[in-house]
C-alpha positions in Angstrom: -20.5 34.9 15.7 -21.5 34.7 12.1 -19.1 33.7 9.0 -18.1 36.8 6.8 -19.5 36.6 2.9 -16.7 38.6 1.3 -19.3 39.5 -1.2 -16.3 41.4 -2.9 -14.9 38.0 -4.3 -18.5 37.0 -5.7 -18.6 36.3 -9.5 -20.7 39.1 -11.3 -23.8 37.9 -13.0 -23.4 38.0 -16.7 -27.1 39.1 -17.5 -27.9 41.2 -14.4 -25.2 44.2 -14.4 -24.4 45.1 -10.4 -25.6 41.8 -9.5 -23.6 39.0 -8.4 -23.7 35.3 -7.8 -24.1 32.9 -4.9 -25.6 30.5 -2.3 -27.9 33.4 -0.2 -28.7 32.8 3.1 -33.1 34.0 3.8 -36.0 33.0 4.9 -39.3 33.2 3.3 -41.5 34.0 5.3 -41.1 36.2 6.5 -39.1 37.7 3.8 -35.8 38.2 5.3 -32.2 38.2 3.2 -29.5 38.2 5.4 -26.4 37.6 2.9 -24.7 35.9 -0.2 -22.0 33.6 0.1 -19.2 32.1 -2.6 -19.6 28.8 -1.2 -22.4 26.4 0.0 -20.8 25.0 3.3 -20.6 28.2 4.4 -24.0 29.6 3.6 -25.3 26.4 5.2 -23.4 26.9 8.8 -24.6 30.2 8.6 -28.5 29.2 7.7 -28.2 26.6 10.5 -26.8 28.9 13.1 -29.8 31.6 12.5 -32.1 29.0 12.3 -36.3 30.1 11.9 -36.6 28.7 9.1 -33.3 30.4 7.3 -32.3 28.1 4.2 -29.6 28.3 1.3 -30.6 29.0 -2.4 -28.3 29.6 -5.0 -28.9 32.8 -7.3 -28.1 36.4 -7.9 -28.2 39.8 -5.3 -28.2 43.4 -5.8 -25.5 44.5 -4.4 -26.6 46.7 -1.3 -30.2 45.8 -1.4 -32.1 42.7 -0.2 -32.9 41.8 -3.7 -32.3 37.8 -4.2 -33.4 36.0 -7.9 -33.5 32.2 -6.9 -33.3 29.5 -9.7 -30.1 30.1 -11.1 -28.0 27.0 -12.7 -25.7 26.0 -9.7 -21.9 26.1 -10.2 -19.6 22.8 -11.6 
């Protein structure tokens, strides 16, 4: 069972318009996004339960594409 994102509740990202902000859950290599979450813990359980090699970055997605921009300043 995985943990819903409610991507809908995301914080828009003020210099990318129909992008918002988040910890993603992907995987490098190969490239795979799976989703975007509003809070760490979450995005971790989730990166842990798909395991190979699945890991937790926090940035901004285009909605309804598997873009993902890493690097972004972490939330207070």
């Amino acid at each position: 069972m995985s943990v819903r994102s409610l991507v809908k509740n995301l914080p828009a990202d003020p210099d990318m318009p129909g992008w918002v902000l988040g910890w993603a859950v992907g995987r490098n290599d190969p490239w795979s996004f799976f989703d975007i979450y509003a809070d760490k813990n979450v995005a971790e359980i989730e990166a842990e339960r798909l395991g190979d090699g699945h890991t937790v970055k926090y940035g901004s997605h285009r909605l309804g594409t598997d873009e993902f921009m890493g690097g972004g300043e972490e939330p207070r």
